[in-house]
DSSP file (Angstrom, degrees, kcal/mol; ACC not computed):
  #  RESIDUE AA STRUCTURE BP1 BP2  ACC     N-H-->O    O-->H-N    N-H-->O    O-->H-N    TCO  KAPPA ALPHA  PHI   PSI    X-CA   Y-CA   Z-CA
    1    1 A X     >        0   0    0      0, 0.0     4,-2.4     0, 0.0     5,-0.2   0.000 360.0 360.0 360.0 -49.0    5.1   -6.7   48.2
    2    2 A X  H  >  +     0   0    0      1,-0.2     4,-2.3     2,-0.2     5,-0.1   0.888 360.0  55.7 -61.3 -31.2    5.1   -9.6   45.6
    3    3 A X  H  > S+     0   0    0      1,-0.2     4,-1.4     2,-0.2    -1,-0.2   0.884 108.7  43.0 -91.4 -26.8    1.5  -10.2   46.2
    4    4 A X  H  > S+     0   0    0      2,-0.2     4,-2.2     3,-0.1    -1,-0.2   0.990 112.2  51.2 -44.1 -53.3    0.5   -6.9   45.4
    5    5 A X  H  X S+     0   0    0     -4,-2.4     4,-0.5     2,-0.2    -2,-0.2   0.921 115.5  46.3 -61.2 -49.3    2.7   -6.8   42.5
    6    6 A X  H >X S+     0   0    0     -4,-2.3     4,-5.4     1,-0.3     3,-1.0   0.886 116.2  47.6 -43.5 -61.7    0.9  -10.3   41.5
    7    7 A X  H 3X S+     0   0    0     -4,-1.4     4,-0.9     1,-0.3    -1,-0.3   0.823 109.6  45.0 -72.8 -51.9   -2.4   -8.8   42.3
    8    8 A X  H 3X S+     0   0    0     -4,-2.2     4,-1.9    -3,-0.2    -1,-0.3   0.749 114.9  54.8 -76.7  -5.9   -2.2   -5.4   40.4
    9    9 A X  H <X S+     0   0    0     -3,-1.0     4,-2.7    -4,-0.5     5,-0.3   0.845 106.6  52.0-107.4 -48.2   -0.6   -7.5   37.2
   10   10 A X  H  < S+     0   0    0     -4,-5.4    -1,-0.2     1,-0.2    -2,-0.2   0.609 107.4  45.5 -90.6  11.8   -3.5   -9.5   37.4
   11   11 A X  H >< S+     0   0    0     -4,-0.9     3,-0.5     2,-0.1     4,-0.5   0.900 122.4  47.3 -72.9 -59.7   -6.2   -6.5   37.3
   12   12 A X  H >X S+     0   0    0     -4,-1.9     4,-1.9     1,-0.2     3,-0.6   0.672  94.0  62.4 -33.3 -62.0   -3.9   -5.2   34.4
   13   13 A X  H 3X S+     0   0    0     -4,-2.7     4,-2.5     1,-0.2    -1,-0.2   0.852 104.7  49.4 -60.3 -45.4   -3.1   -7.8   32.1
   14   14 A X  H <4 S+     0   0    0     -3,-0.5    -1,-0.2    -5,-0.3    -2,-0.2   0.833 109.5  51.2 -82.2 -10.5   -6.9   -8.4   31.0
   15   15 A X  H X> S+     0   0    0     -3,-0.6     3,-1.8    -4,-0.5     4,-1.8   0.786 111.7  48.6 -53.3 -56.2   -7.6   -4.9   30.4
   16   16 A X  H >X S+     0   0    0     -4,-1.9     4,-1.4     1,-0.2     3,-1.0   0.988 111.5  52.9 -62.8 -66.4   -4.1   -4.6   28.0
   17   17 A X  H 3< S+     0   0    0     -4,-2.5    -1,-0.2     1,-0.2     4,-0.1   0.290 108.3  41.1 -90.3  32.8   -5.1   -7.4   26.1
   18   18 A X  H <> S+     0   0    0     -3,-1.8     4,-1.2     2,-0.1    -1,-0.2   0.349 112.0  63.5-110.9 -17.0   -8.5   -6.6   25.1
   19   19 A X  H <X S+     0   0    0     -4,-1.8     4,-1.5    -3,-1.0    -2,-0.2   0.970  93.4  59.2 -66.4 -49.9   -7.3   -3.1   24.4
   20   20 A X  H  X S+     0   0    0     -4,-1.4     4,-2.3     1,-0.2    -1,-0.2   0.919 101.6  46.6 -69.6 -48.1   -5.0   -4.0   21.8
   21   21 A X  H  > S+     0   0    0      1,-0.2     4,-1.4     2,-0.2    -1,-0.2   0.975 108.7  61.4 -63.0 -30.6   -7.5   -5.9   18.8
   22   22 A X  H >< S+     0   0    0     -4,-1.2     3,-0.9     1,-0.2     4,-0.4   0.957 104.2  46.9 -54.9 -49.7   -9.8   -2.9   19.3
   23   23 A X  H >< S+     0   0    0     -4,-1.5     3,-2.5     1,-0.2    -1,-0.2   0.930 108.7  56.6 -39.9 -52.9   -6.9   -0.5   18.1
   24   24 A X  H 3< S+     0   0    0     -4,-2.3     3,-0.3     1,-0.3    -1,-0.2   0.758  97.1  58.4 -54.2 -31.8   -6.3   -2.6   15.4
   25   25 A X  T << S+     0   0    0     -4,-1.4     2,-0.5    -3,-0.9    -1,-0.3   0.533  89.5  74.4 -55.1 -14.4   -9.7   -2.6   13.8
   26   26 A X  S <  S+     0   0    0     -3,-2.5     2,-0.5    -4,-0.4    -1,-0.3  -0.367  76.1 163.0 -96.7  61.2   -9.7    0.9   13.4
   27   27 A X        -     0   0    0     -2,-0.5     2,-0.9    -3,-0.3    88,-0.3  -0.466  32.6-134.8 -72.3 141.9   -7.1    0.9   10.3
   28   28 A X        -     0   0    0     -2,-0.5    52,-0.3    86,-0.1    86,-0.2  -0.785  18.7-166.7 -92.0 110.2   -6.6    3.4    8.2
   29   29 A X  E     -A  113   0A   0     84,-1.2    84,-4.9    -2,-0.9     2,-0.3  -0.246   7.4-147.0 -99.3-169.0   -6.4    2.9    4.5
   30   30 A X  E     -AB 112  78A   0     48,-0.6    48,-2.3    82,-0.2    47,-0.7  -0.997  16.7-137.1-150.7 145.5   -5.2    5.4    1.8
   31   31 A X  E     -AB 111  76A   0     80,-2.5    80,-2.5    -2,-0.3     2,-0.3  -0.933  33.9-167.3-115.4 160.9   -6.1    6.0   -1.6
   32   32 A X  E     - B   0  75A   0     43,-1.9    43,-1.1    -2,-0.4     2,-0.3  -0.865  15.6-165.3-150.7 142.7   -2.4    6.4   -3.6
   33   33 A X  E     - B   0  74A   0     -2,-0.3    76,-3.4    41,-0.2     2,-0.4  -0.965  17.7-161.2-139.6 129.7   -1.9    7.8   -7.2
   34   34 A X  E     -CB 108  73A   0     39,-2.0    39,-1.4    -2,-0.3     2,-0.4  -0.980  12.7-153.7-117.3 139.2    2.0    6.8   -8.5
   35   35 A X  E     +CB 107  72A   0     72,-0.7    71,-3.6    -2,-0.4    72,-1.7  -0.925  28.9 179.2-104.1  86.9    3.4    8.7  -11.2
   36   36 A X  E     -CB 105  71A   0     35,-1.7    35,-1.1    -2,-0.4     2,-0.4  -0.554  24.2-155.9-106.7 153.1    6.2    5.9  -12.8
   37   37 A X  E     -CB 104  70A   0     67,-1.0    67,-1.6    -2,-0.2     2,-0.5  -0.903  13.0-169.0-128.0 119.6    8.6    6.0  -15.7
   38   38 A X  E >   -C  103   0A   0     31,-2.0     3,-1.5    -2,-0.4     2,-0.4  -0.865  20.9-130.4-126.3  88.5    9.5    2.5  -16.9
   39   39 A X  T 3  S+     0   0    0     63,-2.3    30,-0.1    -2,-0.5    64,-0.1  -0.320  87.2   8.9 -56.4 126.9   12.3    2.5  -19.4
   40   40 A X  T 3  S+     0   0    0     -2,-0.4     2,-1.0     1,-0.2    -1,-0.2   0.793  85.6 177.0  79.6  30.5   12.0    0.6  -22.8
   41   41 A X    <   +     0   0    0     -3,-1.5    -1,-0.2    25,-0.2    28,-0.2  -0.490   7.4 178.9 -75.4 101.4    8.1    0.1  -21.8
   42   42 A X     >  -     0   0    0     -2,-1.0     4,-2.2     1,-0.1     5,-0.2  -0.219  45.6 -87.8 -93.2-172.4    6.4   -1.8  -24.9
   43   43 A X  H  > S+     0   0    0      1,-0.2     4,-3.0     2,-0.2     3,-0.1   1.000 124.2  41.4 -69.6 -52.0    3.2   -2.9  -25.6
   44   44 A X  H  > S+     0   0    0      1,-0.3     4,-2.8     2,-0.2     5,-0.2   0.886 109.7  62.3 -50.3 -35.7    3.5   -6.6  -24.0
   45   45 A X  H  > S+     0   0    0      2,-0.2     4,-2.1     1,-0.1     3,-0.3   0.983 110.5  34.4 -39.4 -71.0    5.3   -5.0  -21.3
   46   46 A X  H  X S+     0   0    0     -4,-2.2     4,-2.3     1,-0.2     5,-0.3   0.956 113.8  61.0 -58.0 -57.4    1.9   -2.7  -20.3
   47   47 A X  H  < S+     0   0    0     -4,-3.0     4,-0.4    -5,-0.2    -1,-0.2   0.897 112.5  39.7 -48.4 -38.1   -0.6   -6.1  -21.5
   48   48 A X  H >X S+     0   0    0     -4,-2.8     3,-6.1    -3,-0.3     4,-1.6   0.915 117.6  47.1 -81.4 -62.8    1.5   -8.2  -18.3
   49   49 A X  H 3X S+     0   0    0     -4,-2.1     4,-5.6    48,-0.6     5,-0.4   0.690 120.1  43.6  -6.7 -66.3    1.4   -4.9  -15.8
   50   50 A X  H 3< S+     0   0    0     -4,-2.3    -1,-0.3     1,-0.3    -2,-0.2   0.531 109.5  50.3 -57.6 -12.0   -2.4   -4.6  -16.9
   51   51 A X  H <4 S+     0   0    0     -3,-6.1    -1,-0.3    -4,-0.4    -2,-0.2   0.940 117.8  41.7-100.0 -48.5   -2.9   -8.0  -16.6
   52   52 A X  H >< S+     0   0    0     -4,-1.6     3,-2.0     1,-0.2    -2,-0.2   0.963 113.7  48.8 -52.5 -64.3   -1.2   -7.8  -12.7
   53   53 A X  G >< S+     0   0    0     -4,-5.6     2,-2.3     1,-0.3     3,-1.5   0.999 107.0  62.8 -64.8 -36.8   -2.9   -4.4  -11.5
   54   54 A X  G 3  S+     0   0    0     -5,-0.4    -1,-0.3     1,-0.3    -2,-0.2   0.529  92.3  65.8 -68.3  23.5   -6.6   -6.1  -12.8
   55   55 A X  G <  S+     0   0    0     -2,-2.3     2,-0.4    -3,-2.0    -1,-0.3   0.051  92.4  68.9-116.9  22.9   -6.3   -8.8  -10.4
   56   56 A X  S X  S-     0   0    0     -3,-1.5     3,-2.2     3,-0.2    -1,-0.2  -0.867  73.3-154.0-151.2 107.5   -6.6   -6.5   -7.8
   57   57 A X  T 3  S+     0   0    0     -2,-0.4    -3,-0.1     1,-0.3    -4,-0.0   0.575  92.8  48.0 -56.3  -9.6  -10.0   -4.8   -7.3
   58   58 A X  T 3  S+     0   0    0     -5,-0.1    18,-3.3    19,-0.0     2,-0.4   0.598 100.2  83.1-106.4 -13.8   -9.0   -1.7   -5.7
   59   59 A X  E <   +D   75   0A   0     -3,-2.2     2,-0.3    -6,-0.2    -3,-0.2  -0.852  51.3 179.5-119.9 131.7   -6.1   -0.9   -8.3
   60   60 A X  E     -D   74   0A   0     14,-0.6    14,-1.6    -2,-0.4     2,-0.7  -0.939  36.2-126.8-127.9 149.0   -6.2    0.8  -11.9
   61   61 A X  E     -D   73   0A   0     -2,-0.3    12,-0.2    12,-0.2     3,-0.1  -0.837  34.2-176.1 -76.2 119.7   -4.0    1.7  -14.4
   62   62 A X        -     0   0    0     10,-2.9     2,-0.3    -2,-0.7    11,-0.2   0.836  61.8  -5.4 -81.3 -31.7   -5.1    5.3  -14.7
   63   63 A X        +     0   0    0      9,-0.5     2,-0.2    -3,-0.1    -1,-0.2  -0.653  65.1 178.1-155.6 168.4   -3.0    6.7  -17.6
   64   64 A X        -     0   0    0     -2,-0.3     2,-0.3     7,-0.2     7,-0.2  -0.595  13.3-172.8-129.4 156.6    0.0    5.0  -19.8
   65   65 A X     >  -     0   0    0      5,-2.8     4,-2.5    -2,-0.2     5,-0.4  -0.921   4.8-171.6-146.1 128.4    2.1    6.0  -22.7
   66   66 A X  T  4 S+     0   0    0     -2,-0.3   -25,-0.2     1,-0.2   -26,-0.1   0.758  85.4  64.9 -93.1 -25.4    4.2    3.2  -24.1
   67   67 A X  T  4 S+     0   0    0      1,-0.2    -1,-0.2    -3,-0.1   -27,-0.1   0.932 122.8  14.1 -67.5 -20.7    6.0    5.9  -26.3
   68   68 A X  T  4 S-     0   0    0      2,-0.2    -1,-0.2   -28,-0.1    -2,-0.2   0.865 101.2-128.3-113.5 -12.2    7.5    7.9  -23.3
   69   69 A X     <  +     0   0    0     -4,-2.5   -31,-2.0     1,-0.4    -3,-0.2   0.436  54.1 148.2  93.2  19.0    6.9    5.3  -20.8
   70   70 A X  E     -B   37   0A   0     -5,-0.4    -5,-2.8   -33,-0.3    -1,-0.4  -0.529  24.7-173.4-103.1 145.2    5.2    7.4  -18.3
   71   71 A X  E     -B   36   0A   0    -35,-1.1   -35,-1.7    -7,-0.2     2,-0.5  -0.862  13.8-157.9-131.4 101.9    2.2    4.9  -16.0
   72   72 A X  E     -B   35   0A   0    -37,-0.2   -10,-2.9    -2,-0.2    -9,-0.5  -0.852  11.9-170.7-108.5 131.5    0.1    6.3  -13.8
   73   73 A X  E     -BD  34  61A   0    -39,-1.4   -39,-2.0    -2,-0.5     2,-0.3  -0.419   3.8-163.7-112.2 161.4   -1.2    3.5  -11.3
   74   74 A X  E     -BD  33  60A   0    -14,-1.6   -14,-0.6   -41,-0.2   -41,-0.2  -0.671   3.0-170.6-134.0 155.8   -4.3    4.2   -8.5
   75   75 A X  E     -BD  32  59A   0    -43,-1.1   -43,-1.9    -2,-0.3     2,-0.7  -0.812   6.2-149.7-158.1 135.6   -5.0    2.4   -6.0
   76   76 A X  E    S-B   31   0A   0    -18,-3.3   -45,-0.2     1,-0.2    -2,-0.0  -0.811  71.3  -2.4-115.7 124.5   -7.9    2.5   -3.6
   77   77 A X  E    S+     0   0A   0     -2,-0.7    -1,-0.2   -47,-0.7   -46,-0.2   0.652  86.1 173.8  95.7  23.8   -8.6    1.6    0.1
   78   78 A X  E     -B   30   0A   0    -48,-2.3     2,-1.7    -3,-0.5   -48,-0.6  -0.376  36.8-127.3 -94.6 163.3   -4.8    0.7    0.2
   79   79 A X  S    S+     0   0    0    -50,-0.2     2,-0.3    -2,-0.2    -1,-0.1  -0.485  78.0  95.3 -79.3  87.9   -2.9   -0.4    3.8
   80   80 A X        +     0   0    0     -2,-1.7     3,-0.1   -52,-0.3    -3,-0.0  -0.985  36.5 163.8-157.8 158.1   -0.2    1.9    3.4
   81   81 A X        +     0   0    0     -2,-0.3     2,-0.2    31,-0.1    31,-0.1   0.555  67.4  76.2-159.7  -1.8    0.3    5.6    4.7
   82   82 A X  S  > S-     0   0    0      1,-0.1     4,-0.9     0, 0.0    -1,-0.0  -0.572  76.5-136.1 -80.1 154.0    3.9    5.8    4.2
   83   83 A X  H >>>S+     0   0    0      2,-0.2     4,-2.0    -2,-0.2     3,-1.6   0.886 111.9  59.1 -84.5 -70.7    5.7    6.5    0.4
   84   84 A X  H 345S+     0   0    0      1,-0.2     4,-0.5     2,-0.2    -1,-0.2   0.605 105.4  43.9 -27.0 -25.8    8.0    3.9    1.5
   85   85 A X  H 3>5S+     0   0    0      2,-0.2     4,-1.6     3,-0.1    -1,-0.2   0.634 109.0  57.4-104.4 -40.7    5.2    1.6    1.8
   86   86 A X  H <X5S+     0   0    0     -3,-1.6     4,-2.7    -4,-0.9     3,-0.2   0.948 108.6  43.5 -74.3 -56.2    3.8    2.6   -1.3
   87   87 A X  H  X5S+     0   0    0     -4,-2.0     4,-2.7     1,-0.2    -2,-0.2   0.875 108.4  62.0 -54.3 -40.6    7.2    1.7   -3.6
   88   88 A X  H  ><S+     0   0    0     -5,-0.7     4,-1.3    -4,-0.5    -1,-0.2   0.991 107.1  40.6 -62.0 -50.4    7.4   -1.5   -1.7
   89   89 A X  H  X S+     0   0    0     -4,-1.6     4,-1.3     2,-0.2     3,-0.5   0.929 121.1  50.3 -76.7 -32.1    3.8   -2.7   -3.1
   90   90 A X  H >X S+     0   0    0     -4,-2.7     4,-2.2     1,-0.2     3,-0.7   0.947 102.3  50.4   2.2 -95.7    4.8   -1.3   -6.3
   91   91 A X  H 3X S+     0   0    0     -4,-2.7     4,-0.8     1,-0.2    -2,-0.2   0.601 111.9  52.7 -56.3 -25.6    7.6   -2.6   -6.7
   92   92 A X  H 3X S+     0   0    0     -4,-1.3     4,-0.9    -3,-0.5    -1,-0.2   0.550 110.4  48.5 -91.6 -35.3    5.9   -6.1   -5.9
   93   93 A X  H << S+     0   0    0     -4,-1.3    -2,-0.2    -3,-0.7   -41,-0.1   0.612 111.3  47.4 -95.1 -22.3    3.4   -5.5   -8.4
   94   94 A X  H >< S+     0   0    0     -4,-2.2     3,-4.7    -5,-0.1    -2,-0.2   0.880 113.3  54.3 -70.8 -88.8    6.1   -4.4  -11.5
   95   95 A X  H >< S+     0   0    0     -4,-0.8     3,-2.1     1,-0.4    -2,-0.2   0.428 100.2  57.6 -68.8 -53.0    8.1   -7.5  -10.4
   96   96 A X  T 3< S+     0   0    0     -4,-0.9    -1,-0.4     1,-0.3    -2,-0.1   0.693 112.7  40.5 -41.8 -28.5    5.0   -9.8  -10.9
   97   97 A X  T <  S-     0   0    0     -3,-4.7   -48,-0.6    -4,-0.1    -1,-0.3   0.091 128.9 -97.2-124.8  21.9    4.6   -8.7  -14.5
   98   98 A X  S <  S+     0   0    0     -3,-2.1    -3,-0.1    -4,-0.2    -2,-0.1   0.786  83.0 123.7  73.4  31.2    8.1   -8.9  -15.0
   99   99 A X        +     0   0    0      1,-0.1    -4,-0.2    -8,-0.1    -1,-0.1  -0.587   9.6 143.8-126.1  83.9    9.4   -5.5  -14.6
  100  100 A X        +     0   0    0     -6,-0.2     3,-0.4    -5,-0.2    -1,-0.1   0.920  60.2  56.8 -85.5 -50.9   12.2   -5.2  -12.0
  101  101 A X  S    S+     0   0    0      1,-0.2     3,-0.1   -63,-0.0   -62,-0.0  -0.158  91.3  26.4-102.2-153.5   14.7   -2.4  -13.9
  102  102 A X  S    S+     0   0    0      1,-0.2   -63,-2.3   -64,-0.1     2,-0.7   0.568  75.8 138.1  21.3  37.0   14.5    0.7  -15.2
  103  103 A X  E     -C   38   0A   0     -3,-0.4     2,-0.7   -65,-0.2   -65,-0.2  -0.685  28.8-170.6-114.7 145.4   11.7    2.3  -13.2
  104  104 A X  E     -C   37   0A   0    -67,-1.6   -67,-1.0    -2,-0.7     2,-0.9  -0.846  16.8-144.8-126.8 110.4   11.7    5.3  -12.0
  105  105 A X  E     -C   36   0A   0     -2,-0.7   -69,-0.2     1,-0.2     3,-0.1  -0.628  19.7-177.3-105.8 116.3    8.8    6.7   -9.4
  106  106 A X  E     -     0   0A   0    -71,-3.6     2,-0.3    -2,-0.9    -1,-0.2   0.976  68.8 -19.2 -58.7 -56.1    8.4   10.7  -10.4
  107  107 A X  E     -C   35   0A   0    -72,-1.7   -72,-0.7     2,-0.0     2,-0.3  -0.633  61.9-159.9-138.7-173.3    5.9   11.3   -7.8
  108  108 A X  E     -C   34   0A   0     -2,-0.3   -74,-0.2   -74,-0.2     2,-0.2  -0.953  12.4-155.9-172.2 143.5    3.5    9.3   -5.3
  109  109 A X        -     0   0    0    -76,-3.4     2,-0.2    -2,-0.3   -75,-0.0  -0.463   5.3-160.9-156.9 110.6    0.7   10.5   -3.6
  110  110 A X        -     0   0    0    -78,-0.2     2,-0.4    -2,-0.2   -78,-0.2  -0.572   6.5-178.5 -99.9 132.9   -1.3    9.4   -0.5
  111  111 A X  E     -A   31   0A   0    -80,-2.5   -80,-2.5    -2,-0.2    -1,-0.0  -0.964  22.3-135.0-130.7  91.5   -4.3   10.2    0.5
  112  112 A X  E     +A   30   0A   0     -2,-0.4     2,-0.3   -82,-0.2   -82,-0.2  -0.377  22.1 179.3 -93.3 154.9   -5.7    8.9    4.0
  113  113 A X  E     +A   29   0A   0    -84,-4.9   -84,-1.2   -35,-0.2     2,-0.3  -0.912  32.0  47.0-124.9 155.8   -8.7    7.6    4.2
  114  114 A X  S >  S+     0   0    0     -2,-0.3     3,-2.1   -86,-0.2     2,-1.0  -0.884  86.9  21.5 139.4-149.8  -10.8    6.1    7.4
  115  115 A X  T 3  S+     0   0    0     -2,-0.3     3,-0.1   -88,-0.3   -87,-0.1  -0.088 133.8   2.5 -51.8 106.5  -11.6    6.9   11.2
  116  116 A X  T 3  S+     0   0    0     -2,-1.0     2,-0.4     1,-0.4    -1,-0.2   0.843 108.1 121.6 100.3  18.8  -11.1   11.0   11.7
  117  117 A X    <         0   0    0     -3,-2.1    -1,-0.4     1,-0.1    -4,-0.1  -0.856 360.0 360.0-119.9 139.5  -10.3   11.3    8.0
  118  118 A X              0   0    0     -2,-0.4    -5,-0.1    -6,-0.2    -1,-0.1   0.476 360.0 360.0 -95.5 360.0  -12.2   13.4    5.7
């Protein structure tokens, strides 16, 4: 019995782990529009933000108004497909330009893109 067991494990094993990188190439990206309100947002505020999302080729400031504070951020091709996922790189990208409080995400929206996707 153990050398069966030995024997089917080792038909198995080289199958499973050629299987797995193929899955992984097929990712699925998203293009994401967030709708933020950033309390107290001034101009220097929006100049670091901008200065953050433009180091990243795939990401635009689409819209701002500093008087009401409303931002709306794109982003294209990104590895996310979850909302959660989407506030986390957010939030990573305020924080970079030095806006951690008062933000407030109206809406998000994801959009997948990739294998089987239209």
């Amino acid at each position: 019995m153990n050398l069966f067991l030995a024997f089917i494990t080792a038909l198995v094993l080289p199958f499973q782990s050629t299987a797995a990188p193929a899955l992984s190439k097929a990712t699925v990206t998203s293009d994401v529009s967030v709708v933020l309100h950033i309390k107290d947002l001034d101009d220097a505020a929006l100049a670091r933000l901008a200065k953050q999302i433009g180091r990243d080729k795939n990401a635009n400031i689409e819209y701002s108004c500093v008087a009401s504070g409303v931002v709306v951020l794109r982003f294209a091709e990104a590895p996310v497909n979850e909302r959660a996922d989407v506030i986390t790189m957010v939030r990573r990208q305020l924080t970079a330009a030095g806006i951690e409080q008062g933000v407030e995400f109206l809406h998000v929206h994801i959009e997948a893109k990739g294998p089987g996707k239209c």
